[in-house]
Residue, then its C-alpha position, 0 to 999 in steps of 0.5 A: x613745692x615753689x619752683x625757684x625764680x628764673x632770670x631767663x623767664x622774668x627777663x622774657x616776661x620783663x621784656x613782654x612787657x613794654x608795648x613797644x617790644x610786643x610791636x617789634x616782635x610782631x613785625x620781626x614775625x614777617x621777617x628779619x629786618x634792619x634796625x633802621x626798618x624796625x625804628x621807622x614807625x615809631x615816634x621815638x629815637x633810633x636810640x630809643x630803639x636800640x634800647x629796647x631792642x637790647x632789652x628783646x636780645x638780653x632776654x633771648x627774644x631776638x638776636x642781632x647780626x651785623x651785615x656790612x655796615x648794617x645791623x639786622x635783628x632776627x626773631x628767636x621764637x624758641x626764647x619763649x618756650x620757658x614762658x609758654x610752659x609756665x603759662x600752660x602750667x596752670x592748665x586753663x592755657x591748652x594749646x588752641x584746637x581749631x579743628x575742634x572749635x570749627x566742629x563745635x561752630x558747625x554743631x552749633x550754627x550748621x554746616x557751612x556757616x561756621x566760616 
């Protein structure tokens, strides 16, 4: 059976798919930042900006807070669990083993020139 749509998944795989957005992302990795500081490498508008990043907290990706006069943006990883496991659904995505993959160098290569 075909499970229904899901709105939250399609806006987090909608939002997933504008470089720009997977840019943002990566560098809300580091920490939470300001959206003056998430704009500044970017060749484009702060408004600009300020749209994607409203398409990243519609979809859950991030949440925005208001500090005094300035306006951070914070990663929310957990936002991605529903694309994580729909993604491993088709069971060739097993998470990463990278004792595993290190052990399998070694029997391939020798001991000490795996890394």
């Amino acid at each position: 059976m075909i499970a229904p749509p899901s709105p939250a998944l399609d806006a987090v795989f909608a939002a997933l798919a504008d470089p720009t957005r997977r840019t943002i992302l990566t560098m809300l990795l580091e920490d939470d930042m300001a959206v003056t500081d998430v704009a500044e490498p970017f060749a484009m508008s702060l408004a600009a900006i300020s749209k994607h990043l409203a398409i990243l907290a519609e979809a859950g990706l991030i949440s925005q807070e208001k500090r005094g006069r300035v306006k951070w943006c914070k990663l929310e990883p957990a936002a991605m669990e529903g694309a994580i496991t729909w993604i491993q659904s088709f069971g060739q995505f097993e998470p990463l083993d990278l004792d595993a993959f290190e052990r399998f160098l070694e029997a391939e290569l020798g001991p000490g020139e795996a890394g």
